[in-house]
C-alpha positions in Angstrom: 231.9 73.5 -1.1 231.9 77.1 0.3 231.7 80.1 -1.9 232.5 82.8 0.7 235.2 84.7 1.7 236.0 83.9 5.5 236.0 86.5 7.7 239.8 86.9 8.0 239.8 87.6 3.9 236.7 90.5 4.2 238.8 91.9 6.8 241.8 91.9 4.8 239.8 93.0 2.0 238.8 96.5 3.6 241.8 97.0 5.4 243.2 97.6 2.0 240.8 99.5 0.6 240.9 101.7 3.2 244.4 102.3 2.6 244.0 103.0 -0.8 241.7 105.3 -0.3 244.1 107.7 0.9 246.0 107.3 -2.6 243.2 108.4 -5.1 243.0 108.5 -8.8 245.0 111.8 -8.8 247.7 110.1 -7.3 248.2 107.4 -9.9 247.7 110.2 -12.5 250.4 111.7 -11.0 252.6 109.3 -11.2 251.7 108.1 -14.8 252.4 111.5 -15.9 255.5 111.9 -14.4 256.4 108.4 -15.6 257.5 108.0 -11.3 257.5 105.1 -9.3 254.6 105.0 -6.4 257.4 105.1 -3.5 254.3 106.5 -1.2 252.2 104.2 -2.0 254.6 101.0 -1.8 255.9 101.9 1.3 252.6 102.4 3.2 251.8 98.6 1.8 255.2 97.6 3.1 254.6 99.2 6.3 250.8 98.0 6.7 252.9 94.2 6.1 251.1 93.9 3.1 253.6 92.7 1.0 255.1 90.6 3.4 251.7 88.8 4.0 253.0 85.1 2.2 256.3 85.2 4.3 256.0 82.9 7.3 256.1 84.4 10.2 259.3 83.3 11.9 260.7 85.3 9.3 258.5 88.6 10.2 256.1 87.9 7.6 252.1 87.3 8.2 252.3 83.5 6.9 249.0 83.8 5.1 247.9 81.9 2.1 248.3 83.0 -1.5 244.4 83.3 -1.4 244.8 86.2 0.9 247.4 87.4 -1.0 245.0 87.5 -4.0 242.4 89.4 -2.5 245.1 92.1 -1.4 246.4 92.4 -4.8 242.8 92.6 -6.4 241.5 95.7 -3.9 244.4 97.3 -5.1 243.5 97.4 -8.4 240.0 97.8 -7.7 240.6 100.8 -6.2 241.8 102.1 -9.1 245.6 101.8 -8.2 248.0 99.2 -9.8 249.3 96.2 -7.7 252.1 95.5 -10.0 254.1 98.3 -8.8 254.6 95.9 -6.0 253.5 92.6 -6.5 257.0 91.0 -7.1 257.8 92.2 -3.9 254.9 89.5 -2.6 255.9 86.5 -4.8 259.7 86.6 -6.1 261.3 85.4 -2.8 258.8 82.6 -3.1 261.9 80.6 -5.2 264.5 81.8 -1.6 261.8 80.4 0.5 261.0 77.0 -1.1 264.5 76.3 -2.4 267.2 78.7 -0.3 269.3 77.3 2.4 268.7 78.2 5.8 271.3 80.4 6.0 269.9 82.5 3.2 266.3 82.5 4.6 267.9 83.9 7.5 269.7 87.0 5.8 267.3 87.6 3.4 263.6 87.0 4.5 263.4 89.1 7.2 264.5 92.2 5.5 261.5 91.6 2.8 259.4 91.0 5.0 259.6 95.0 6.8 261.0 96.2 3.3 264.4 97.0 4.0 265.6 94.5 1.3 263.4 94.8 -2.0 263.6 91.9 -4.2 261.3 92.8 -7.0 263.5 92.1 -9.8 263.6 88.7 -11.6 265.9 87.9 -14.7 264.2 85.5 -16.6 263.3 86.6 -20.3 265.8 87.1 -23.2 265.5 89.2 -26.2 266.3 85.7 -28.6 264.6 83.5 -25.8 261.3 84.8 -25.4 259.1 82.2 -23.8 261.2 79.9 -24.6 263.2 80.0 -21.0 265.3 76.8 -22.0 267.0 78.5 -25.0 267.9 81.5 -22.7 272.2 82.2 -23.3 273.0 83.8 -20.5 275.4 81.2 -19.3 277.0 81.3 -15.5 281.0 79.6 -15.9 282.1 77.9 -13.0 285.5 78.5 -11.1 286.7 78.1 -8.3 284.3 79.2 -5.0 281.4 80.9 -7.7 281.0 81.5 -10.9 281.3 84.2 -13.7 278.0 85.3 -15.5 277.5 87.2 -18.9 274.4 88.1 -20.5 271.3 90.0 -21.5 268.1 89.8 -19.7 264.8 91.8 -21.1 261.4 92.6 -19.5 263.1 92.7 -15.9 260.3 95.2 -14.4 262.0 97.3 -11.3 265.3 96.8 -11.5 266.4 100.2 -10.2 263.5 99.4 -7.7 265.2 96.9 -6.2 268.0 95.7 -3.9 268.2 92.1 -4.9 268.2 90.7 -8.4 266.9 87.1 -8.7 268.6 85.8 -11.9 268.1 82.4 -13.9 271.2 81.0 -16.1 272.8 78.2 -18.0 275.7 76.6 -15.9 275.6 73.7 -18.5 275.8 74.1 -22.2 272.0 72.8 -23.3 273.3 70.5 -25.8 275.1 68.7 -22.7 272.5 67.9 -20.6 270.4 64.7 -20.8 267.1 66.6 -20.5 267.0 70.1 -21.9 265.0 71.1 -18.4 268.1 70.6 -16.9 271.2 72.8 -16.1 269.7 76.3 -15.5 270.6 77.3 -12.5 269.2 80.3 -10.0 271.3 82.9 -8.3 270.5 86.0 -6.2 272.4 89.0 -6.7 273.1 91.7 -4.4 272.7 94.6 -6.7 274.6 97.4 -5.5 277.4 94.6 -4.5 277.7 94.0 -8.5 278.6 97.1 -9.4 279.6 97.7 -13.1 278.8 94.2 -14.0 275.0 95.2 -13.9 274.1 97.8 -16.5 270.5 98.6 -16.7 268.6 100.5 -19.6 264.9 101.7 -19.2 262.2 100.7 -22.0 259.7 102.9 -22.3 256.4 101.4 -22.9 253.2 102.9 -23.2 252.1 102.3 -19.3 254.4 103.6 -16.5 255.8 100.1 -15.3 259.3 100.5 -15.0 260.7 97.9 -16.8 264.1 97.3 -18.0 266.7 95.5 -20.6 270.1 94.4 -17.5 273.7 93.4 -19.0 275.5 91.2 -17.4 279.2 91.6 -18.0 281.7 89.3 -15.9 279.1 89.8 -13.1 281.2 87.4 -10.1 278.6 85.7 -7.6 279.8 83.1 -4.9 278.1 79.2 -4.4 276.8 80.5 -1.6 274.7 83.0 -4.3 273.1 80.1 -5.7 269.4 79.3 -4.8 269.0 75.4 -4.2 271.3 73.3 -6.2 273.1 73.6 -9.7 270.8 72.8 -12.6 267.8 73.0 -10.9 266.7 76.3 -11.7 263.7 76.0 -14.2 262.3 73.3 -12.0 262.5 76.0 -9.3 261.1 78.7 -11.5 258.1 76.8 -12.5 257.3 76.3 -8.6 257.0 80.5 -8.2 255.0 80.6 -11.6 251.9 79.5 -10.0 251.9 82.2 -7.5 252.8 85.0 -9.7 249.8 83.4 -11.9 247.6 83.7 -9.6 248.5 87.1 -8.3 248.8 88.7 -11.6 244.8 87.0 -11.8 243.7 89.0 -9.1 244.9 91.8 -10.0 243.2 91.6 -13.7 239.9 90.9 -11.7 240.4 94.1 -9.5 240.8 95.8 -13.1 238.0 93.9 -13.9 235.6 95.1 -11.5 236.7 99.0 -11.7 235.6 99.0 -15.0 232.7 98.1 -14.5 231.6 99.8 -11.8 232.6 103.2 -13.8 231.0 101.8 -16.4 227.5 101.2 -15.0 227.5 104.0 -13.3 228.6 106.6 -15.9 225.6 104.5 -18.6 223.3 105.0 -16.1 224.1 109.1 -15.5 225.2 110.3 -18.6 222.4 111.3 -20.5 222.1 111.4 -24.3 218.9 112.2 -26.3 217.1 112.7 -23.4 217.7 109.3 -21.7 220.3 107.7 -20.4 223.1 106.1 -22.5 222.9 102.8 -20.4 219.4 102.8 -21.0 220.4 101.4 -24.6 221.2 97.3 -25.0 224.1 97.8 -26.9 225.7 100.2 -24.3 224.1 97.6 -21.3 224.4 94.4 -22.6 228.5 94.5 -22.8 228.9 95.8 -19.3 226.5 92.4 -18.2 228.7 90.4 -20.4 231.7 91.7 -18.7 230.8 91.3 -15.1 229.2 88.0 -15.8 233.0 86.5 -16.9 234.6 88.5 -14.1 232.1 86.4 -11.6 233.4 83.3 -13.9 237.0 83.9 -14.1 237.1 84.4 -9.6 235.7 81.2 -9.2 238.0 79.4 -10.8 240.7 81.8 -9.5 239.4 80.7 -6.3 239.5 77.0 -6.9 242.8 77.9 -8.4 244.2 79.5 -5.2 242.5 77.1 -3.4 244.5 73.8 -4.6 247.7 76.2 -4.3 247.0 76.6 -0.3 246.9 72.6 0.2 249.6 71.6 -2.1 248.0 70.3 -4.6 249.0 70.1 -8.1 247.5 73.6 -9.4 249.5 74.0 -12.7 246.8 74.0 -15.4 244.0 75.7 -13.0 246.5 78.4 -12.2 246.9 79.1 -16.0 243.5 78.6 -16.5 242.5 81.2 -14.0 244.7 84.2 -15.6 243.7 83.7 -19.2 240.2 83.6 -17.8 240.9 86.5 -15.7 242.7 88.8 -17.9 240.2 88.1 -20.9 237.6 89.0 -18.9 239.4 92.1 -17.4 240.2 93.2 -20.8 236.6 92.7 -22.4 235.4 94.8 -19.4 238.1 97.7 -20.3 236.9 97.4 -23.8 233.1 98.1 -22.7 234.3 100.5 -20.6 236.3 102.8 -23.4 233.7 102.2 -25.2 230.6 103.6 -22.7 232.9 106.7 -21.9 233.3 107.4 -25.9 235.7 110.3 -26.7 235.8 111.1 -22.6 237.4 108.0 -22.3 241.0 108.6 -23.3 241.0 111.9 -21.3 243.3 111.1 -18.8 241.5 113.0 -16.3 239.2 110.2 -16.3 241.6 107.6 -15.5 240.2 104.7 -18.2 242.8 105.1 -20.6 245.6 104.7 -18.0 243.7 101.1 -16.0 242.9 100.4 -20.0 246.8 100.8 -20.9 247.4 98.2 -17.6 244.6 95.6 -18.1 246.2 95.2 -22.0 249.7 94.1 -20.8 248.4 91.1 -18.5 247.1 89.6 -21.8 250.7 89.5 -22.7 252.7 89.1 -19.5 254.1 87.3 -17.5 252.8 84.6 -19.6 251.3 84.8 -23.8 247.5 83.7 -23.1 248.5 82.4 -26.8 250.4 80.3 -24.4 248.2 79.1 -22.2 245.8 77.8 -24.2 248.9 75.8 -26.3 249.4 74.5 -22.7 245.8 73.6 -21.7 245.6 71.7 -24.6 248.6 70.1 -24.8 248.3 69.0 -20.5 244.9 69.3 -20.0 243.3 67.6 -23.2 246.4 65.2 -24.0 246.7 66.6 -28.2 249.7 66.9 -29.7 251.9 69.9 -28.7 252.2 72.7 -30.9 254.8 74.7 -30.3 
């Protein structure tokens, strides 16, 4: 059992931070201000290869594991930038690659992989569906050569960021099929190629994350538009839901870890009756609490990712890991907000905005209310409860 990062991952690991280092907290002010979309920064990660790091490399990618791919995600954010602009970009075509046909690996993959084609946008969620991906009614009618797809998607996050738009439907009516996992189907969708059969509508939300309600009005797609077979598609989804776990892990322990290294360090110089603030337990002791279940919640990240890289089943440890994670990376905001006091939702000290981001991964891409349903239910054997 080895607990290091091999050399290849340290590498990797200040490689990025030295490229974030020319994008500083001003920068992501700026953006969040301006409620704009880090092109700058995205592009100099697509140009590093970055993002294309889990995309084999016949298809231009680096062909690294999703372990490396956690450790790029989490410098990002401990940096003090915000991975998800981006980190769909890493892990959506992970349903093309597993599942697509050669011929669509072909066209596809290697535009990703140098960032001419952004696939960043996945259809998944409905606004009467929720987490409940089976009930989803966005239903995709056969005819001849294709189909014909009509519907409402919600929570797609860069849409107008993207060239491709991966998009799960119904191609059988769920009170025909034997099993209710079956007949959802997966289909990429060439954006600009759509036309006015793709209508998307901002939602503004309280962080700048560019996220997005998408109609689907009579939107025409060809077979040849349809990722692995008919009916398949929520088996094919839950293969890509482990990754995107365990991405969206890493970046709550890069949140993590900023916080509490602004934390500590502003306890231990701000002064306050003639001593400093950290000097107090009740300012210390949750900062220690924090960065104790940070060190907790990468381990089992790391066995997590780990069991990912060999193919093993990783299900449970991958939810596992982001509850664990963005718990931790949300108790640490919350001792952080709390050691800055009134400074701290000043935006020119950047812990309100990394405070706004840790909050949402509590929520998304899957309800930690969720995952613990799940744990018990798969991991314990008790009834299910939802």
């Amino acid at each position: 059992m080895d607990f290091d990062y091999t050399d290849t991952q340290q590498e990797i690991r200040e490689a990025v931070r030295k490229l974030c280092g020319e994008f500083g907290p001003g920068y992501w002010l700026g953006c969040d201000e301006a409620g704009a979309y880090p092109e700058a920064f995205v592009q100099a990660m697509t140009d590093a290869g970055w993002l294309a790091a889990l995309i084999p490399e016949a298809y231009g990618g680096s062909g690294l594991g999703v372990m490396e791919g956690c450790v790029i995600l989490e410098e990002i954010n401990r940096s003090g930038g915000n991975g998800a602009a981006c980190h769909a970009q890493m892990y959506t075509m992970g349903s093309l690659l597993a599942h697509g046909s050669a011929q669509q690996k072909q066209k596809y993959l290697p535009g990703i992989a140098d960032g001419s084609v952004r696939l960043q946008a996945f259809g998944v969620t409905e606004p009467d569906a929720g987490s409940n991906t089976l009930k989803i009614k966005t239903f995709a009618r056969k005819v001849p050569g294709g189909y014909v797809i009509n519907g409402q998607k919600i929570w797609t996050s860069r849409y107008f960021q993207s060239h491709m738009y991966l998009l799960i439907a119904r191609t059988t009516p769920i009170e025909e099929v034997v099993k209710k996992t079956e007949g959802l189907s997966l289909f990429l969708v060439d954006i600009a190629k759509a036309g006015a059969s793709l209508k998307g509508k901002p939602i503004r939300t309280m962080m700048n994350h560019h996220t997005n309600e998408v109609f689907i009005d009579n939107l025409e797609v060809s077979d040849e538009d349809r990722v692995g077979e008919e009916g398949k598609g929520f088996h094919y989804l839950l293969d890509s839901l482990n990754s995107e776990r365990l991405l969206v892990s890493s970046e709550a322990l890069g949140d993590g870890k900023w916080f509490v290294d602004q934390a500590s360090r502003y306890a231990s110089e701000r002064r306050v009756f003639d001593r400093p603030i950290g000097q107090n337990q009740g300012i210390q002791f949750p900062i220690a609490k924090a960065h104790m279940n940070l060190e907790a919640a990468e381990l089992m990240r790391n066995r997590a990712a780990a069991l990912f890289d060999q193919g093993k089943p990783c299900g449970t440890e991958t939810s596992m890991a982001k509850y664990l994670a963005t718990e931790a990376s949300w108790e640490a905001g919350e001792a952080c907000m709390t050691t800055f006091g009134g400074y701290g939702v000043a935006n020119e000290y950047h812990v309100e905005r990394k405070w706004k981001e840790a909050r949402l991964f509590r929520t998304a891409p899957i309800s930690n209310n969720l995952i613990l349903a799940q744990v018990a239910q798969h991991a314990l054997g008790m009834p299910r409860s939802y």
